[in-house]
C-alpha positions in Angstrom: 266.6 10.0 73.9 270.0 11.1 72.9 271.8 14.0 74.3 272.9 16.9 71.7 276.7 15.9 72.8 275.6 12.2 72.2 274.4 13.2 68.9 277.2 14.6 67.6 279.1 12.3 69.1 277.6 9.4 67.6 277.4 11.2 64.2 281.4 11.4 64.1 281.7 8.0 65.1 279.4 6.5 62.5 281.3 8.6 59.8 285.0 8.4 60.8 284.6 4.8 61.0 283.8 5.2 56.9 286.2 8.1 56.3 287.9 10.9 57.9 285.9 14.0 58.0 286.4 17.4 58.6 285.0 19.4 61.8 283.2 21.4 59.5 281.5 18.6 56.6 280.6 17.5 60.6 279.0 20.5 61.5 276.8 20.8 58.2 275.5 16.3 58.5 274.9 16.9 62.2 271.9 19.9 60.9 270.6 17.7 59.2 270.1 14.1 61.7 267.8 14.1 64.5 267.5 11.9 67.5 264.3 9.4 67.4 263.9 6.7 69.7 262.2 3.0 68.2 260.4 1.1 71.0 260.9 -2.6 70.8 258.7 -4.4 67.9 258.0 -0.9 66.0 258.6 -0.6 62.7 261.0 2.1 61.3 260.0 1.4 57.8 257.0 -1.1 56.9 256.8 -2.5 53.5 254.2 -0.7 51.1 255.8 2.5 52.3 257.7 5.2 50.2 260.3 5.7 52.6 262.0 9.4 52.1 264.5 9.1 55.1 267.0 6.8 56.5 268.8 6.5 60.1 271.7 5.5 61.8 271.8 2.8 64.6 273.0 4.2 67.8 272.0 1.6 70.3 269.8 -1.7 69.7 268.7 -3.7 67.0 266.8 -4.0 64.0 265.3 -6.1 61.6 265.1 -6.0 58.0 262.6 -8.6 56.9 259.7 -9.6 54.1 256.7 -11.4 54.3 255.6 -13.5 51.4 251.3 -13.8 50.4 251.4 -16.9 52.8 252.0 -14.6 55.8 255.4 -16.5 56.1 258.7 -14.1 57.2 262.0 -13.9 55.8 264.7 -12.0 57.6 266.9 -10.4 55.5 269.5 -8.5 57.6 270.2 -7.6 60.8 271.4 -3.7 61.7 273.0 -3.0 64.5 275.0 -0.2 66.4 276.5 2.3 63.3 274.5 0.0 60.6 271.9 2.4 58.4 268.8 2.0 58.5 267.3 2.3 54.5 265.3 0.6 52.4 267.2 2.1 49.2 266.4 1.1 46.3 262.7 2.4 47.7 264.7 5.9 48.0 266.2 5.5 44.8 263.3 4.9 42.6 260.6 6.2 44.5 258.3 3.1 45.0 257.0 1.4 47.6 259.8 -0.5 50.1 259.2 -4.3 49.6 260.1 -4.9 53.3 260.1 -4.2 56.8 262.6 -2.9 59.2 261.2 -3.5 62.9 263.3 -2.6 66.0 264.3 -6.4 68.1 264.6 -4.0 71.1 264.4 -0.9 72.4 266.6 1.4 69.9 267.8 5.0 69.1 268.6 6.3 66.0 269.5 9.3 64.4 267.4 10.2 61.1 267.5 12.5 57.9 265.9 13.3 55.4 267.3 11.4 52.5 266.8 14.4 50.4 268.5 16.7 52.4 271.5 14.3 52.6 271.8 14.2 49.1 272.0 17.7 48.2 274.4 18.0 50.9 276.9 15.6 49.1 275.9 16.8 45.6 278.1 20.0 46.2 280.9 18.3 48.6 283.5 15.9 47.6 284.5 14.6 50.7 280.9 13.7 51.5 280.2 12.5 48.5 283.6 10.3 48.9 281.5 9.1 52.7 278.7 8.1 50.8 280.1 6.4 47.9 281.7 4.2 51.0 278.5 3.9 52.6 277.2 2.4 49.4 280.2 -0.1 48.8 280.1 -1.3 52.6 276.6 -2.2 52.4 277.1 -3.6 48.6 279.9 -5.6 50.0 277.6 -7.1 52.9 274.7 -7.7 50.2 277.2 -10.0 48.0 278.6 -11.9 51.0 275.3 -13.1 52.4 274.3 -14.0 48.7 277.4 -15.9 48.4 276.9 -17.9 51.5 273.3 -18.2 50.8 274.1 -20.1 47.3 277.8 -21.9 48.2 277.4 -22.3 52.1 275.6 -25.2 54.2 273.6 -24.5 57.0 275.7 -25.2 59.3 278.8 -23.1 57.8 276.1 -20.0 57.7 275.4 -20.2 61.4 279.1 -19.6 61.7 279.3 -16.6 59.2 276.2 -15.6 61.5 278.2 -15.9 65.3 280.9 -14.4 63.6 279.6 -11.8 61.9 277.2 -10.7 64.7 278.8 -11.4 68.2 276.5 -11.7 71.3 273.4 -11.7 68.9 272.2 -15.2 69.9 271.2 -14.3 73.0 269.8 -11.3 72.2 266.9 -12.1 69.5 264.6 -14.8 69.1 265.8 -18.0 67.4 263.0 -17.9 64.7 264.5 -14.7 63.6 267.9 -16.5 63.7 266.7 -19.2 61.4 264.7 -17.5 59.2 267.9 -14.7 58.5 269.6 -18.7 57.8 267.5 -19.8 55.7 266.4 -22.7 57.9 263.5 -24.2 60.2 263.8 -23.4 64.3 264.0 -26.7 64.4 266.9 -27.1 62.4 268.7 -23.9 64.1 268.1 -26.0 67.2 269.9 -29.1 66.1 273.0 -27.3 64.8 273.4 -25.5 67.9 273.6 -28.9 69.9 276.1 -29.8 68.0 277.8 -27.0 69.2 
């Protein structure tokens, strides 16, 4: 579990790395997070839920992924160190979240209530500023992997993936590697020979 001094401290990195922030708009977000640790293969949101918090990766690595009627997964994203944790659009309209976020190994987070994040940058512009860039970083991410996903061969996509995420091939299975590709294990397999 994380320290009170590792709290904070991870709190002020995750948001000067989006903006600079004040000691005191620090002060007020770090009431509001709390320290939760997410064992290897739990879930930190399952699909069919109405999710009404979100988190911060501080260590490990997570998941985002659906699974069609077939039983059949599709891995959507990975999160990692400073990624959030959220299954949005689930917060925004208050339905069910369509798909799961599972911890690949043992994780902490920090959570909040989204609620309670939200008033909080109702009434404060530079907060409000932090999650206006919160929303374009992930945004950004969202229309990259679409892009690759429609222009990009297989190959060219494991690339953007060893690139994009550093050290990860050795650290989660290659099914989940694959499937985040768009392609078999056995296909993953052949591309990395070539390598």
């Amino acid at each position: 579990m994380i320290s009170a001094e590792g709290k904070i401290k991870k709190i002020t990195s995750f948001f000067q790395s989006i903006s600079n922030i004040s000691s005191s708009d620090l002060s007020v977000i770090d009431n509001i997070f709390y320290p939760s640790t997410v064992k290897k293969n739990e879930f930190f949101i399952n699909a069919g839920e109405d999710p009404d918090q979100f988190g911060i990766v501080s260590s490990g690595i997570f998941r985002y992924f659906y699974i069609d009627n077939d039983g059949k997964e599709y891995t959507k994203y990975f999160a990692l160190e400073n990624d959030l944790l959220i299954s949005y659009s689930a917060i925004l309209t208050g339905e069910e979240s369509k798909f799961y976020i599972e911890a690949l190994e043992n994780s902490e987070t920090l959570i909040s209530s989204f609620k309670k994040f939200n008033n909080l940058i109702e009434d404060n512009l530079s907060l409000n500023k932090i999650a206006r860039k919160l929303i374009e970083r992930q945004y950004i991410k969202k229309e990259k992997r679409e892009y690759q996903f429609l222009f990009d061969d297989a190959e060219t996509r494991y690339r953007h993936f060893l690139k994009d995420y550093p050290g990860m091939v050795d650290r989660v299975k290659h099914f989940h590697i694959a499937s985040y590709l768009g392609i078999s294990p056995v296909s993953l397999s052949r591309i990395r020979k070539k390598k």
